[in-house]
Each structure stands twice: as C-alpha cells, then as structure tokens.
C-alpha positions in Angstrom: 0.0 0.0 0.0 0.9 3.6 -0.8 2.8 5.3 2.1 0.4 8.5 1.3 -3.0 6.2 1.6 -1.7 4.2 4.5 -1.2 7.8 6.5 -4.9 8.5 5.7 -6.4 5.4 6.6 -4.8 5.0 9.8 -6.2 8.6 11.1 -2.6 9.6 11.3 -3.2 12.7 9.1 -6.7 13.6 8.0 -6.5 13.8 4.2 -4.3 12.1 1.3 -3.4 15.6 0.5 -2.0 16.6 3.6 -0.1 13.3 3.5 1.6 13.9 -0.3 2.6 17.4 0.7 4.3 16.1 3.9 6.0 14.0 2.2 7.6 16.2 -0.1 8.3 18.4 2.2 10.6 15.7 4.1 8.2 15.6 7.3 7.7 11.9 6.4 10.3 9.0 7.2 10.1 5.3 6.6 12.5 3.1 8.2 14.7 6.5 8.9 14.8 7.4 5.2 12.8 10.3 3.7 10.3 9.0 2.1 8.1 9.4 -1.3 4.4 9.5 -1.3 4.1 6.2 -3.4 6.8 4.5 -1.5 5.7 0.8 -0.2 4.2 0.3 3.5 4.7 -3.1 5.0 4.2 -4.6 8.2 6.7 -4.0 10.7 7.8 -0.8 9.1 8.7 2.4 11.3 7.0 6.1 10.1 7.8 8.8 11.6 5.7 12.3 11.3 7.0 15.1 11.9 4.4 18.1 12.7 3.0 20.2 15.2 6.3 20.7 16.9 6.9 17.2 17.5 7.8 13.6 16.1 5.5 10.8 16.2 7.3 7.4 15.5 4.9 4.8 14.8 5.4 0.8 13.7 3.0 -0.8 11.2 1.2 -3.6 12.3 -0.9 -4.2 9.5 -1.7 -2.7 6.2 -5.3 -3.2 6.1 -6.8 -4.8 2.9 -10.2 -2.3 2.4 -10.5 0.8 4.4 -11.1 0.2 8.2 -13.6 1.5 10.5 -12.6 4.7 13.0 -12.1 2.0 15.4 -10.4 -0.3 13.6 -7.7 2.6 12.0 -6.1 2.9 15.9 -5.3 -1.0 15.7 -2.7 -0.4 12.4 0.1 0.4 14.3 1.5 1.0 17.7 3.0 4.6 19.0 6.8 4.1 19.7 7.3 7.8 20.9 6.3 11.0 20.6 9.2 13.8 21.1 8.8 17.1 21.0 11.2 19.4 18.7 12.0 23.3 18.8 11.0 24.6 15.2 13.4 28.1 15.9 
C-alpha cells in the first residue's frame, strides 16, 4: 500500500493531500529514510511524522486490505514515541 494512503487510513493525518505534501516536504520517514508518497508500506515498518512541533514514530502492524472503520484505523500500528522538537 501507498505510504500517502496508509497515513490517511490510519487517522494519522486527516487527508491524502495533507499526506503527499508532507512527504515532499521531508516531514515523512520510513525506516529512517525520507520517504516518497508512493513509497511501499509493509508490516513491521517504522514512520515517523513530523508536525505540530513534535515527532511521532509509529510501527505498522498491519496494512489493512479495504479501508477500516474509526475503530479499527487505531489498531494499524502502535506509538513508539512521541518527542517534542524546537521549530526556531
């Protein structure tokens, strides 16, 4: 699955959009590499967001087959960390 469409299904950014332009704006990382929009998302991969001032790290769990439920979307992946970074 897309790393752009994964992002938006798992409620971890609101709209595909959103998702593409962080990416090209280097906000995004996959496995500690910036990474494209249409890059690959597998299970076990790490993401990490960077936005609102800090840096979400997150591990896939599963890349769902048909888009999941609200309730469902939390159960994708598990938080590693959250740190917060100075944007001066």
């Amino acid at each position: 699955m897309r790393l752009d469409i994964f992002l938006k299904l798992s409620r971890l950014v609101p709209r595909r959009t959103l998702a593409q332009q962080m990416c090209e704006a280097g906000a995004v990382k996959l496995n500690g590499a910036r990474a494209k929009s249409a890059r690959e998302v597998r299970a076990g991969d790490l993401i990490s967001l960077r936005q609102r001032g800090r840096i979400t790290t997150v591990r896939v769990l599963e890349v769902p087959a048909k888009p999941p439920s609200k309730a469902q979307a939390a159960t994708l992946y598990e938080t590693i960390g959250v740190e917060s970074y100075d944007t001066d």
